[in-house]
Each structure stands twice: as C-alpha cells, then as structure tokens.
C-alpha positions as CSV (number, residue, x, y, z in Angstrom):
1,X,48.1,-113.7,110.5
2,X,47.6,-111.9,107.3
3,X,50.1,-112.8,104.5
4,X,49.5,-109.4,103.3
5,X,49.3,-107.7,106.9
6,X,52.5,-106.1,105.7
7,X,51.3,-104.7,103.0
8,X,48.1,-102.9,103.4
9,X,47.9,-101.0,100.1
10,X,48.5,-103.9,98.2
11,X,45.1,-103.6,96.2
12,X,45.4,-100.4,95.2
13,X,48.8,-100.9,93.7
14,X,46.7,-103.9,91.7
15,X,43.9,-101.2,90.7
16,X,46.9,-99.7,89.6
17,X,48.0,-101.2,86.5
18,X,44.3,-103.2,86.2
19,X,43.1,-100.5,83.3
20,X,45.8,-101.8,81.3
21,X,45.7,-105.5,81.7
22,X,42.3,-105.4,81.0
23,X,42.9,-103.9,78.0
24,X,45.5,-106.7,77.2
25,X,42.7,-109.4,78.1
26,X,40.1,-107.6,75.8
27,X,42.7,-107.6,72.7
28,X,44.2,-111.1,73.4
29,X,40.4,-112.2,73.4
30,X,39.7,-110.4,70.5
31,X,42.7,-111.6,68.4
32,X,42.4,-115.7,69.3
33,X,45.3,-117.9,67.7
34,X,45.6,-121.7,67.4
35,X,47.5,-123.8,69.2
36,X,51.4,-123.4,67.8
37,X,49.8,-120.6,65.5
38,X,49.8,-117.8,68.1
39,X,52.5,-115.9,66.4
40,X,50.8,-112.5,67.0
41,X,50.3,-113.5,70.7
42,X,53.4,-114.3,71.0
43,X,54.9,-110.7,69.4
44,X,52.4,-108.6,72.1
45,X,53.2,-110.7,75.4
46,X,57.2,-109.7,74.2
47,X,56.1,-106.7,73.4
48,X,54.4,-105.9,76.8
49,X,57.2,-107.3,79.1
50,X,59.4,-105.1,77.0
51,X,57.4,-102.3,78.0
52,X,57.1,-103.0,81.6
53,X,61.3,-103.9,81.8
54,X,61.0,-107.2,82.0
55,X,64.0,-109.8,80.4
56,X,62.5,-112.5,78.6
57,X,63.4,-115.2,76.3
58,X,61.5,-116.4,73.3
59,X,61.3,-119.0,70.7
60,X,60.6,-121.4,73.0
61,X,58.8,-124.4,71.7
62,X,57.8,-122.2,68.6
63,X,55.7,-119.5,69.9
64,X,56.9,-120.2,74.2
65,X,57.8,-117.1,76.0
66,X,59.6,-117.2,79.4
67,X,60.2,-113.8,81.7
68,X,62.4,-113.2,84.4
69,X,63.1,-111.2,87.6
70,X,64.6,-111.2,90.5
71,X,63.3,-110.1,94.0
72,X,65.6,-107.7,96.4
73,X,65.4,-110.3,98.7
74,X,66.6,-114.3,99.0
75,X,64.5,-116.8,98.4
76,X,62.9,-119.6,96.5
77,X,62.0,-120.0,92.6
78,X,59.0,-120.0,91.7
79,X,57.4,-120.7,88.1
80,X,53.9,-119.4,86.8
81,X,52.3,-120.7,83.6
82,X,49.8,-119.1,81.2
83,X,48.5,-120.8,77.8
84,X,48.8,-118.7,74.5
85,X,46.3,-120.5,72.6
86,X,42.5,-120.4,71.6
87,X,40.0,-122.9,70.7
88,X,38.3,-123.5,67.1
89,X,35.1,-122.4,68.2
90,X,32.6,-119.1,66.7
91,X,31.9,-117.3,69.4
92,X,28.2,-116.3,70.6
93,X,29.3,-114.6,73.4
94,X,27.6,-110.9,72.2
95,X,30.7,-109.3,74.0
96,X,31.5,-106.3,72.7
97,X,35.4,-107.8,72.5
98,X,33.9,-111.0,71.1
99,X,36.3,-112.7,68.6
100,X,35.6,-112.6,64.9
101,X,38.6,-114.3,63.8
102,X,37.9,-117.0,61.2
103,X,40.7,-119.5,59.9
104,X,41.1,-122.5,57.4
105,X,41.5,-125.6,58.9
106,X,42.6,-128.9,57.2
107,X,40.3,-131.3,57.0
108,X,41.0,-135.3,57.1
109,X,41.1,-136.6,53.8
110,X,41.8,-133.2,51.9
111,X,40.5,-130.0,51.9
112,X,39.8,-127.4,54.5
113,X,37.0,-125.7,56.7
114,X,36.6,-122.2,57.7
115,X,36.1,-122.1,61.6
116,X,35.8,-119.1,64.5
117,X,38.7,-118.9,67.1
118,X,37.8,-117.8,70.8
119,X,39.4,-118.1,73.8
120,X,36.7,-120.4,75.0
121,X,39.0,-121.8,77.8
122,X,40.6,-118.9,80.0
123,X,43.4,-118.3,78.4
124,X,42.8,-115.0,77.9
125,X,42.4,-114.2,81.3
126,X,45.4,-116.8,82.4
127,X,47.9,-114.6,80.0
128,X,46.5,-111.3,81.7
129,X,47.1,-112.9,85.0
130,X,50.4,-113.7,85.0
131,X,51.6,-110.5,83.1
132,X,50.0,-108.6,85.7
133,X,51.8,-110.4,88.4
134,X,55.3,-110.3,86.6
135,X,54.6,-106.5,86.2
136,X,53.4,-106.2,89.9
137,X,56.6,-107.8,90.8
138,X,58.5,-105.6,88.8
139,X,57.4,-102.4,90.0
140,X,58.2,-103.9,93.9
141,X,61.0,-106.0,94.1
142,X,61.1,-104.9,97.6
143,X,58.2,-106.6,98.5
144,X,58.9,-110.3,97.4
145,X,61.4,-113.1,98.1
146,X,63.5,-115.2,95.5
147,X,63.2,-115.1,91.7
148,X,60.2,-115.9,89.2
149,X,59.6,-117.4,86.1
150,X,56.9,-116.4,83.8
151,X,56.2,-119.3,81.5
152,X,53.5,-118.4,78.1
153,X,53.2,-121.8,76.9
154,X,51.7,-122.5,73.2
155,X,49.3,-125.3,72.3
156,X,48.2,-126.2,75.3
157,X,44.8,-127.4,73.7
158,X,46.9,-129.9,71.7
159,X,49.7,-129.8,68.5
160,X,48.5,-130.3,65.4
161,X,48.9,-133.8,64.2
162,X,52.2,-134.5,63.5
163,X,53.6,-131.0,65.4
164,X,55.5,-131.1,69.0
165,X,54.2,-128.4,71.1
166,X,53.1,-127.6,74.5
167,X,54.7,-128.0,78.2
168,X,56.1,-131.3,76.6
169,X,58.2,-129.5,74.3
170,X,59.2,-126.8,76.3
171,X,60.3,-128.7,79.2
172,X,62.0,-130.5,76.3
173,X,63.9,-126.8,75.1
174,X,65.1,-126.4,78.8
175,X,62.4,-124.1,80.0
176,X,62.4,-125.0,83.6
177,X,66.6,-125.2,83.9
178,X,69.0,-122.9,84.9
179,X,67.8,-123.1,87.6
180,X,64.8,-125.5,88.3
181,X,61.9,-123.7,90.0
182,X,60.9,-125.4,93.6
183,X,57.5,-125.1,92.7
184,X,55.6,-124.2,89.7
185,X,51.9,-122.8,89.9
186,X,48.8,-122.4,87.6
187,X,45.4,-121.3,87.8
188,X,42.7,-122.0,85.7
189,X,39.8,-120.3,85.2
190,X,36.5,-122.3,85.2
191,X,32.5,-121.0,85.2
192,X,31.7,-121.1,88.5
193,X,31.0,-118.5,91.5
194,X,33.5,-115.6,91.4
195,X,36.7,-116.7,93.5
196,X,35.4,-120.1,94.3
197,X,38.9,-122.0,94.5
198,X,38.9,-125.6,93.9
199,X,41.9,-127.7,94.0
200,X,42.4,-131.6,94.3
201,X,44.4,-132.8,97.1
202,X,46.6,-134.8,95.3
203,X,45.2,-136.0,91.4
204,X,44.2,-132.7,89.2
205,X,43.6,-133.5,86.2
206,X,42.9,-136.8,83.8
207,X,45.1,-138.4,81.2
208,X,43.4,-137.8,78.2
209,X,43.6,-140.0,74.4
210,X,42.6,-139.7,71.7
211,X,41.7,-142.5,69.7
212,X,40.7,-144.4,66.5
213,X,39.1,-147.9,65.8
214,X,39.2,-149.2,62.4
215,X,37.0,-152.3,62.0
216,X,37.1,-154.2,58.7
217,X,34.6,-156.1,57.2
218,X,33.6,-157.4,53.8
219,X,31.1,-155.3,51.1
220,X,27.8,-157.4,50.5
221,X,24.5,-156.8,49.2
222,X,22.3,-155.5,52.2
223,X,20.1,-158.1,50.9
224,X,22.8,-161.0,51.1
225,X,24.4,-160.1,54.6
226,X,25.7,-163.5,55.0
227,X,27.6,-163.6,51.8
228,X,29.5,-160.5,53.6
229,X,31.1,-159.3,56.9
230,X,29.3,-156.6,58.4
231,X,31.3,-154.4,60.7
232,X,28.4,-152.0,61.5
233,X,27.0,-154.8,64.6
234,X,30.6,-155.1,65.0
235,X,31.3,-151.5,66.6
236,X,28.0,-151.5,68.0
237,X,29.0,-154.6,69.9
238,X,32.6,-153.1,71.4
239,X,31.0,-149.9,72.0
240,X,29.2,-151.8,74.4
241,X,32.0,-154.2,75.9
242,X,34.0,-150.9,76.5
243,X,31.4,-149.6,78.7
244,X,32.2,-152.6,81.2
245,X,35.8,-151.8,81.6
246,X,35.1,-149.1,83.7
247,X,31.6,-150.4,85.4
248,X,33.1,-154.3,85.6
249,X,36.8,-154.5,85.2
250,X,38.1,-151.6,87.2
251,X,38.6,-151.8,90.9
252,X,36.6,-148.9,91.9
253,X,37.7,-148.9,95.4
254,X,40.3,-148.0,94.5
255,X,40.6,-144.8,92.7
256,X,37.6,-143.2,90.1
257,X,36.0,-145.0,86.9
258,X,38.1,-144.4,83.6
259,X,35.8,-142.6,81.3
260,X,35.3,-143.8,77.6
261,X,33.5,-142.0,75.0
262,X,32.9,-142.6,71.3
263,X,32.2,-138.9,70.1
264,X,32.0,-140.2,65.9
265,X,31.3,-143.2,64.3
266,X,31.4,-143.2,60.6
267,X,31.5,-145.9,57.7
268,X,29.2,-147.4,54.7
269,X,28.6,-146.5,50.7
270,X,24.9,-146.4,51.0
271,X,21.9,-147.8,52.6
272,X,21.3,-151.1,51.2
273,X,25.3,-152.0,51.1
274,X,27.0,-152.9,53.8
275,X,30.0,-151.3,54.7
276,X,33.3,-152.6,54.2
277,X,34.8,-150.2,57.4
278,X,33.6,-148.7,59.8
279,X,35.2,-146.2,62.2
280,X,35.0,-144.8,65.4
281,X,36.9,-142.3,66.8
282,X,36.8,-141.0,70.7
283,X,38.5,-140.3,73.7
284,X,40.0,-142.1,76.8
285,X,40.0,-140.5,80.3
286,X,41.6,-142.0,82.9
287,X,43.0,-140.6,86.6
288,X,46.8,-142.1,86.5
289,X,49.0,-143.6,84.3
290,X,48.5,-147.4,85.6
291,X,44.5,-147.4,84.7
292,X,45.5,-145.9,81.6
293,X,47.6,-148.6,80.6
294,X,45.3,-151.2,81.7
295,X,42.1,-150.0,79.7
296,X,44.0,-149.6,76.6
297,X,45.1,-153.0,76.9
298,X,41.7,-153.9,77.7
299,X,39.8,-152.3,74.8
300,X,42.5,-153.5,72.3
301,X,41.7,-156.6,73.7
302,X,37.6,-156.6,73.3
303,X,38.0,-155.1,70.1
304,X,40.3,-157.5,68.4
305,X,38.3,-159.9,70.3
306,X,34.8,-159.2,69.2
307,X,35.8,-158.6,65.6
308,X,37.6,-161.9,64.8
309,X,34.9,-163.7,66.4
310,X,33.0,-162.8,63.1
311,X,35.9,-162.4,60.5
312,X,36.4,-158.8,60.9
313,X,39.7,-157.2,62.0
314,X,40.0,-154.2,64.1
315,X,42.7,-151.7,64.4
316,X,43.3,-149.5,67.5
317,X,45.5,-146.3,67.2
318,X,46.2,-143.4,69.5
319,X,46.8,-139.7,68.5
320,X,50.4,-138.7,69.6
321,X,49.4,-135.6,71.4
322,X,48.3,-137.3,74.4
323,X,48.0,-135.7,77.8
324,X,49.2,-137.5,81.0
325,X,47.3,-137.1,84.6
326,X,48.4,-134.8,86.8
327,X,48.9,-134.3,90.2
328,X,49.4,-131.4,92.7
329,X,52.0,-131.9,96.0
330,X,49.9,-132.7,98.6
331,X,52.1,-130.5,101.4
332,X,52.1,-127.4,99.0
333,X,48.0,-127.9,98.7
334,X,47.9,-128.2,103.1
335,X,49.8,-125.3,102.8
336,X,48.2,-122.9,100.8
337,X,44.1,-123.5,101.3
338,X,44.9,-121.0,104.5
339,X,46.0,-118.3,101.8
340,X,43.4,-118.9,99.3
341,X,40.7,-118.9,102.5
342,X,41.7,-115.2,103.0
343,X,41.1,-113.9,99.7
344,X,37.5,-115.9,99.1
345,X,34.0,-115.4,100.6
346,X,33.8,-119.2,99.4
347,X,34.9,-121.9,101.4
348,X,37.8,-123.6,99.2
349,X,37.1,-126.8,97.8
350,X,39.7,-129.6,98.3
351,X,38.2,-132.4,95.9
352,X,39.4,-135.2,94.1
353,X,40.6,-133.6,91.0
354,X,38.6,-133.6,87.6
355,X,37.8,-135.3,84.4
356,X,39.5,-132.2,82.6
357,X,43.0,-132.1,81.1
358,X,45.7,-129.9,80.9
359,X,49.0,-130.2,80.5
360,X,50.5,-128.1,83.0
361,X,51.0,-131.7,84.2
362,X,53.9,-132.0,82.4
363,X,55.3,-129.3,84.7
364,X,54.1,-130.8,88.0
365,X,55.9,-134.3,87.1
366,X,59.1,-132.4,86.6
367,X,58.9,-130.0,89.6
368,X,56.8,-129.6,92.6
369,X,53.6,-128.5,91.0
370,X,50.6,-126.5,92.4
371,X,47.2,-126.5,90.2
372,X,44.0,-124.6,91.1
373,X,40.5,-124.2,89.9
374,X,38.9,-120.7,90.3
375,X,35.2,-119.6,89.4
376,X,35.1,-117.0,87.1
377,X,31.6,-116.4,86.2
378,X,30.2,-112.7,86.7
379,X,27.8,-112.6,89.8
380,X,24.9,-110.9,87.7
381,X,25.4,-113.6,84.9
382,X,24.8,-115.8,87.9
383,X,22.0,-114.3,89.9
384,X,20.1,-113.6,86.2
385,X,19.5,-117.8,86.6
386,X,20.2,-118.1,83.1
387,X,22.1,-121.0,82.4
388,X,25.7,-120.9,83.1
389,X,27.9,-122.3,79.6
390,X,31.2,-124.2,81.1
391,X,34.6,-123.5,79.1
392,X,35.1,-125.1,75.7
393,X,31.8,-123.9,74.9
394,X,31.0,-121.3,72.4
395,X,29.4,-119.1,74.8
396,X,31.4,-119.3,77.8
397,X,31.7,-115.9,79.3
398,X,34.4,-115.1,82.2
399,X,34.7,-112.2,84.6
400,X,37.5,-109.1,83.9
401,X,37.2,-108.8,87.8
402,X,38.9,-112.8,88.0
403,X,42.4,-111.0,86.8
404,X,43.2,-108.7,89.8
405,X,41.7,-111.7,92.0
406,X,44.1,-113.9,90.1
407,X,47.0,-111.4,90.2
408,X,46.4,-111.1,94.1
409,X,46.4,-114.9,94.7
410,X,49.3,-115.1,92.2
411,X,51.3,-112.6,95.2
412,X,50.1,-113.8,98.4
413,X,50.8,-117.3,97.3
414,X,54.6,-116.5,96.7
415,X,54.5,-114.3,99.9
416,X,53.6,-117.2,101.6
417,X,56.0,-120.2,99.9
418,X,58.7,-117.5,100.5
C-alpha cells in the first residue's frame, strides 16, 4: 500500500510552496559561506522559518539553527539535518545563480589567499530540502504524526584549525536533548541519475584524517650526500611501506581496504642541497573505528621505523577536526527501501557505504540514524554525454527538481516511521 494513498494531492501542495524554495536554493547558492562563517546563512534560514511560523532556536554551535513543530497527532521524534556551509572552490558552473563570492583565507606560515566559495557539495539544495519540509509540515499538521526537529548544522566541511564546530559541537550544546529524537535522517545529494537512492546497509560513510609527517634529516652539499641525511628517499620510501598496510596488513575479508593518500609533499632549499625536512601531508580513510586505530599505529610505526634506520626522525600528527565512520540502523534501512522504491523509477541501491565523509555520523552514533545517497544530476546534463563533475568539484551542477523529490521523501519517510 501507498504511504501517501491517503493523501492524493500531496504533490501539488509541494508545487505549492516549490517557487519559493527554489528561490531560497538559488540565493543560498549564490551567497556561499565557510564553514563556522555562515553568518548570513544563518540570519535568512531564521529569517525564513520566522516567516513560515516556525519556533526555532539559534546560536547553536555558532552559526547552528534548530526548528520545531509539533504534529496534531501522537507519535515519534524525528530529526532532519541540513549543512549551512560552502566549499573554497571558484565556481565554473556558467549558472546564471553561480557564486561569485571571493574571501581571504589564511595561509600556513603567514599571509592570506583570495579563493571562490560554492556550494560544491549539496548543501544548497540540503538547506532547501529541509525548509521545505518543516514548512510542508507546518502548513498540515493534520497530516503527520509526532514532532520534528530541523537541525542547520555549520561546518560540516570541517572547523578551522583550532575552532569546534559541526555535529560534534552541537550534540555537545544539547541539540538533540529535550527530548532525544528516535531517529535522525539526512540526505545527501550526489551527481548521479535523478532520484537514484543509494544507501549502505549498515556502514555509510568513512572515518576521515587528516595528517602530517615531518621527516628530519641533515643539510649537505648535493654533491657530498653522505656527509648528510637525506630525508627526500626517506618519504619516498614510507610512502611506499604505507601502501602495504592496506594491500598486506589488513584482513580484507573482513571488511574494505583503508585508503591512504599523500595529496602534498614539500621540503628542500634548492636543487643541489639537500633538504633538511621534508613534509608530507594527506589523508587517512578508513570504514570503522578499529582499522582506523590499527593503521595509524601502523604508519607511525613504518615511519619512525624507516627513518631511524638512516638517522632521520619522523613526526606523525593528526588535524583535530577528524571525522568518525558512520553507520545507518540496519532495521530502519529494511524498512524504508519499500518507501524510497515508490517514489524512484531507479531501483534503490543497498551498497556497502562509501569512501566519503560526513559528519552526520556524529548524529547516528548518538541516536538511531538513517543516511541516504540520492542522484541529483539534471537528465539533459546526462543524456548530453558530457562528462558528469562529482561534488567537491568546481563544476558540479545539481538539479532544482532534487528539492521537491527530497521534500517528498523527507514526508513519506516520516509517514511511514510514524
């Protein structure tokens, strides 16, 4: 049976309020913030749930907003969380909302660098999602069971260094109390065919962290080498030992490979000196909190390892914003891939999670959490056979049509969990 069988007209009441949420979608696109800098954000979500009657509370981790309302009828809670920040990226989208926001970012070691900032991830279409929902659910209280939270979480794409931020910290500030949902739900936006759902059946996302090797070695005449320490064979060398954690030293019978990538490498004065350090810096992913202990301990092991073997020393160090693996409940996932199947002409995908991260994880430790995947690429952009740019990329392009879809999933889903 239908879970909206009960309420036929359901879409047009979406098509209702869709000219103005897409109109919040194409300013929030076009006015990108940075994560725990989405002040403005921040004022015009208040601003619309003001408008649409909605009690809210904000302040939350900084820049965190979190809505209210109560159905006419008994029922569960249930929690729904959009991201308030961009990424520091120039867009080359050719939209005509395209972002042109520039900012100065700090640079390591001093100075500053002027970027773009686009909503290169979703987010845009994640914050126009749930707004639409919380004012669907204002406007028919009648038709839904139990209360909601609307969470609009800041710096999802990571703190600044040295700044608390994200689900972390609001968790921390007692978003999720008084009372504790019984589930909280998020959807993400990916490129992909329009309404293609993909969730995993129990792991979502990967731990992610970022980190930095130091190796020291000793300043020479490149024509001397042996009166010095060089630590440029040195990294080369662990580089390599790193890539047999995951191919040699994890059981991979057991769960998916860890995933560990050197993104910069930097060091040396000049060409015919060698280098006294030499760093690299890169990122860990791994698919639950065991591996990830393992292969740091492994990697601070090889490294330490390979570099006093020559008289070098090597420092490992992660970045404090970290995010953790996350999961989704397995019963609430058997339960809703019926739901989801009735709003896609795609079969839905029940996969083993992804290399991604995101930190609604922090929510789905805490509470029973629900995560999904859905396409969001417009069907001409995909029948053109150009090729198809994935988020975090400067020209990643998603569908206005994904918000009502998202907004409908959004209501049959909490139809359906009651």
């Amino acid at each position: 049976m239908s879970v909206y069988s009960d309420w036929p007209d359901l879409d047009q009441h979406i098509a209702q309020i869709m000219p103005d949420i897409i109109s919040v979608r194409h300013y929030l696109h076009q006015n990108p913030e940075l994560s725990n800098r989405e002040f403005n954000t921040s004022r015009y979500i208040a601003d619309k749930l003001k408008n649409y009657g909605i009690n809210f509370r904000s302040g939350i981790a900084g820049t965190g907003i979190v809505a209210e309302i109560c159905s006419d009828n008994p029922g569960g809670i249930k929690a729904f969380r959009a991201e308030l920040d961009a990424l520091p990226l120039t867009e080359q989208t050719r939209l005509s909302y395209a972002s042109k926001v520039r900012v100065d970012i700090p640079k390591k070691g001093g100075g500053s660098e002027e970027t773009g900032v686009m909503h290169a991830c979703g987010h845009d279409l994640h914050m126009s999602m749930v707004l639409g929902f919380a004012r669907l659910v204002a406007m028919h209280k009648d038709k839904f069971t139990g209360s909601f939270k609307f969470i609009f979480q800041p710096a999802e794409e990571g703190a600044p260094d040295g700044e608390a931020g994200g689900a972390r910290q609001m968790i921390k500030e007692g978003v999720l109390g008084t009372p504790e949902p019984d589930v909280c739900i998020g959807l993400h936006v990916t490129a992909g065919p329009l309404g293609e759902y993909r969730l995993g059946q129990t792991r979502t996302t990967a731990s992610a962290d970022t980190f930095r090797l130091e190796i020291t070695g000793k300043s020479t005449h490149a024509a001397f080498p042996w009166t010095g320490i060089d630590p440029v064979p040195v990294a080369a060398h662990i580089i390599s030992a790193w890539q047999t954690i995951p191919s040699r030293q994890v059981n991979l019978s057991q769960s998916m490979p860890p995933v560990i990538t050197v993104g910069k490498i930097y060091g040396g004065q000049r060409h015919n000196i060698l280098a006294d350090k030499v760093i690299l810096e890169g990122t860990l992913r791994t698919v639950a909190d065991e591996q990830r202990d393992f292969v740091l301990d492994r990697m601070q092991s090889i490294s330490h390892g390979l570099a006093n073997a020559v008289g070098a020393s090597a420092e490992l160090t992660l970045s404090s914003n970290n995010y953790r693996s996350g999961k989704n409940d397995p019963q609430l996932v058997e339960s809703v891939v019926p739901v989801l199947s009735q709003l896609s002409p795609h079969k839905v995908v029940v996969d083993g999670g992804t290399y991604g991260t995101d930190d609604f994880a922090e929510f789905a430790r805490r509470v029973p959490g629900l995560f999904i995947r859905m396409g969001a690429t417009p069907p001409e952009l995909s029948a053109s056979g150009e090729y198809i740019w994935p988020t975090h990329s400067d020209k990643f392009i998603a569908d206005d049509r994904a918000i009502a879809l998202g907004i409908k999933t959004f209501t049959l889903l909490s139809r359906h969990l009651g």
